[in-house]
C-alpha positions in Angstrom: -61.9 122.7 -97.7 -65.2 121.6 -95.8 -67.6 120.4 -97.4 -71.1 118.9 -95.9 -73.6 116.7 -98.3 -76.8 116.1 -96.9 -79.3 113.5 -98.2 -82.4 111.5 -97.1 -85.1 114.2 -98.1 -88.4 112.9 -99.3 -92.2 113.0 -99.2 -93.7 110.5 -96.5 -96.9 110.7 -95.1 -97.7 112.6 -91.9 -96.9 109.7 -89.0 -94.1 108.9 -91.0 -90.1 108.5 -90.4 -87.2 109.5 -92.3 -83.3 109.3 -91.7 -81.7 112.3 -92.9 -77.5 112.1 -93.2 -74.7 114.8 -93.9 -71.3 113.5 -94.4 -68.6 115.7 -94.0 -65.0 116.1 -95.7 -62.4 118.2 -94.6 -63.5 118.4 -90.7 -64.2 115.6 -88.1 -67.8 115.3 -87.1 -66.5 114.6 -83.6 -64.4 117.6 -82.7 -66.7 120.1 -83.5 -70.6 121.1 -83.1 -72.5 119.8 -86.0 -76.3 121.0 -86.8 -79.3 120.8 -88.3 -81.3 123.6 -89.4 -84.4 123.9 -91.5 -86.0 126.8 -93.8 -90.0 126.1 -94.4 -91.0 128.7 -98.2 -91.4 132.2 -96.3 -89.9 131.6 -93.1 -86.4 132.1 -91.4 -84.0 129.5 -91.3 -84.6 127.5 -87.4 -82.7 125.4 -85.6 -83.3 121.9 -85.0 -81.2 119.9 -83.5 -77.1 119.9 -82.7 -74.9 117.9 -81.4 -71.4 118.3 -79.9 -67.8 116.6 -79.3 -68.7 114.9 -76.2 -72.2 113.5 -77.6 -74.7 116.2 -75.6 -77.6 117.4 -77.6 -79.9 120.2 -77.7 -83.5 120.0 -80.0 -85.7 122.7 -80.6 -88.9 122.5 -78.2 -90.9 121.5 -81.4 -89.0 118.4 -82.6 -88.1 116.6 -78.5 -89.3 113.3 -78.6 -90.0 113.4 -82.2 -86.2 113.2 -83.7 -82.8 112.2 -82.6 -79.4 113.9 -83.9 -76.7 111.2 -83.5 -73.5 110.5 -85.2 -71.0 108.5 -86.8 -67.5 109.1 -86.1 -66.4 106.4 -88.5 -67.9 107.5 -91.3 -67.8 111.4 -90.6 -71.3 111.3 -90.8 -74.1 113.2 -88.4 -77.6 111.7 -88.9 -81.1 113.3 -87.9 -84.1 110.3 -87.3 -87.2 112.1 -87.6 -89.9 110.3 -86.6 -93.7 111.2 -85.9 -93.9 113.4 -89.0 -96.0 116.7 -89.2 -96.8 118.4 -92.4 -95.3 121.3 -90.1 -91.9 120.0 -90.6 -92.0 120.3 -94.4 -88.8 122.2 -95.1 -85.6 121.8 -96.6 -83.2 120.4 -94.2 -79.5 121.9 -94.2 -76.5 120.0 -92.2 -74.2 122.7 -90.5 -70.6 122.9 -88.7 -69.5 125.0 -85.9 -65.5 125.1 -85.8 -66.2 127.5 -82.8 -64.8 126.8 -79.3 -68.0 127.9 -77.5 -68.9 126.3 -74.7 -72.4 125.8 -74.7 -74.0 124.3 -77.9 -74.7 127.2 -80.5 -78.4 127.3 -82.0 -78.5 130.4 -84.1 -77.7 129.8 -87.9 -74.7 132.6 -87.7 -73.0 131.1 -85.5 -72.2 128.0 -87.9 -69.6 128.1 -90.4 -70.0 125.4 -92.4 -73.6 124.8 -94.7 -74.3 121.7 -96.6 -76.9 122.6 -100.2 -79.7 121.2 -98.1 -82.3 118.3 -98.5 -86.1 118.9 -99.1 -88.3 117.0 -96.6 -92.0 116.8 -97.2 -94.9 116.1 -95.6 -98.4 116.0 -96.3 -101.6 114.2 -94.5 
């Protein structure tokens, strides 16, 4: 059974950083796509950021140059470094797994199999 736990949600002030972590059980980060997505109250679930078996990445325009999806093979653990803040990227922020065998990197929220119960990232100025 795969299960993804995310963590590293808080408030921080706009300009602000925060590491956000999902560890996985039952899967190996490194064979498969692994995600993050985020919901904002009202809006549709977006991609953010992926990253896949061999290490290539993909970000949504919004978030390039801001945050970094990297991972931990080791510790079965895919992080997302979020750094120059907006209150634009309040949302809750859910880990996600792709057992697919696609061969470009997925970035629509049906095409992942896997959802972790999210982490609530805040931002205000």
């Amino acid at each position: 059974q795969v299960q993804l736990q995310e963590s590293g949600g808080e408030s921080v002030q706009a300009g602000g950083s925060l590491r956000l972590s999902c560890v996985a059980s039952g899967r190996t980060v490194g064979l498969y796509f692994m995600a993050w997505f985020r919901q904002a109250p009202e809006k549709e679930r977006e991609f953010v950021a992926a990253i896949d078996w061999s290490g290539a990445t993909q970000y949504q325009d919004s978030v390039k140059e801001r945050f970094i999806i990297s991972r931990d093979v080791a510790k079965n653990t895919v992080y997302l470094q979020m750094n120059g803040l907006k209150p634009e990227d309040t949302a809750v922020y859910y880990c996600a797994l792709d057992v697919s065998l696609m061969s470009t990197i997925p970035t629509e929220a049906a095409d992942y199999n896997y959802w972790g119960q999210g982490t609530q990232v805040t931002v205000f100025s």
